[in-house]
N, C-alpha and C positions, 0 to 999 in steps of 0.2 A: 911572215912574222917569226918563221922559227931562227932565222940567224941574225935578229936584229936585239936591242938591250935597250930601247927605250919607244913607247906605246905614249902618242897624242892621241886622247880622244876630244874631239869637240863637244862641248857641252850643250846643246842646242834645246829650247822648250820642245821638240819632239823626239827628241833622242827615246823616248821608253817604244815608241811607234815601230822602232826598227828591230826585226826579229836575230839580226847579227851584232849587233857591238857588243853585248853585254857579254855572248860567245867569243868574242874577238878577245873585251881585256881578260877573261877566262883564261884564253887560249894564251894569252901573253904572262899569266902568272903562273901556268902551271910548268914543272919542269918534264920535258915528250925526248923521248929518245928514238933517233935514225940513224940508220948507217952506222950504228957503233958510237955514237956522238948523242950526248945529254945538250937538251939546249936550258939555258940559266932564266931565270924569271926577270922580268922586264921589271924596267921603274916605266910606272906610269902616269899621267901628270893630264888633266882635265883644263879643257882654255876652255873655259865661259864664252858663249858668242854673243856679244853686245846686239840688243833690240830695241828699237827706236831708242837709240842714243845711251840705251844706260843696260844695268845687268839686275833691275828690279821683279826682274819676272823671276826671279833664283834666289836673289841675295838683298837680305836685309842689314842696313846698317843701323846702330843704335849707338848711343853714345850713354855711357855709363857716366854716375855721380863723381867718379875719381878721375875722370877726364882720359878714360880708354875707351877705345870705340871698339864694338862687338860685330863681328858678322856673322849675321846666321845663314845660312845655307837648308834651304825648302827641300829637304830629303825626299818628302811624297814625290820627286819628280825627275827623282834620278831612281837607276838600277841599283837593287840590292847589293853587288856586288862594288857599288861603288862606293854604296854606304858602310859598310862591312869594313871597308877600309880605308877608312877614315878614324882621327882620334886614334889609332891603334899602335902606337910607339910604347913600346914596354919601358916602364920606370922612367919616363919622362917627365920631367918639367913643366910645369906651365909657363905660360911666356907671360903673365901676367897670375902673378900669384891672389891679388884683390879679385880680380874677376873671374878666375878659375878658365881661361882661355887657352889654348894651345896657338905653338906659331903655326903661322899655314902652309909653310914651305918643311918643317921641320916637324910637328905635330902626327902628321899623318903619312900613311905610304901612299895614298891616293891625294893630292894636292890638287884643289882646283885653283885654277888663277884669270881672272880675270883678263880679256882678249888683248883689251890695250896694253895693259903689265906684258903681257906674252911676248907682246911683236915690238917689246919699246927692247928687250933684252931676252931674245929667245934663249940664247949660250947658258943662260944662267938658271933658268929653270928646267933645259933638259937635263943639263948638270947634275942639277938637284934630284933630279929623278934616277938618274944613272946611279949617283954615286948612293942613294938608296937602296937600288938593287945590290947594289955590292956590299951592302950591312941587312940585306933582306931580314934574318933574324934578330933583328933588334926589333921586328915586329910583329904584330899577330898577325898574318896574312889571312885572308879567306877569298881562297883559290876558287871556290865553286860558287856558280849562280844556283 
């Protein structure tokens, strides 16, 4: 992980069971120095794994009065560290001012997306994860589990 600039973790309902990932996107935000060489903190970017057909076991959708639809995201079932960083874009916008919503690609330095979204256009949201790392401070990071 140290020479690389962008970190998929897969979002799976047992992901908290495993005693490495949450060390892993850890190890990918922090910045570790070798050999005389700093390595740069990863964008990292979360693909939801679709079960039995859908991503209801994570993700709630709601449709609000104004005709925006909200998705929540069941924190209890992810790593601290993944909650941590999320929501965390300094002086940002909502993407929807009535509902007080953030965008989900733009919103957060940790973006989860959805498996099918993923694999319909992966280019595009390692992208978005890359080119985050490269504005890292435009966010509150929280490098430690």
């Amino acid at each position: 992980m140290y020479d690389t600039s962008v970190t998929i973790v897969v979002i799976s309902p047992d992901i908290t069971a495993s005693k490495w990932i949450d060390w892993e996107i850890e190890y990918s935000l922090k910045e570790i120095s070798r050999d005389g060489r700093t390595s740069k903190t990863n964008g990292v970017l979360g693909v939801i794994q679709k079960i039995n057909g859908g991503y209801d076991w994570l993700v709630t959708l709601t449709a609000k009065d104004d005709g925006c639809s909200v998705r929540t995201i069941d924190s209890s079932k992810l790593y601290g560290i993944i909650n941590e960083n999320r929501f965390n874009r300094i002086n940002h916008p909502y993407a929807c001012s009535k509902c007080k919503t953030y965008s989900q690609m733009d919103g957060s330095y940790f973006s989860l997306i959805d498996e099918n979204e993923f694999l319909s256009d992966p280019n595009k949201y390692i992208e978005n994860a890359y080119e985050k790392s490269e504005k890292a401070s435009d966010f509150n990071l929280s490098k430690q589990r």
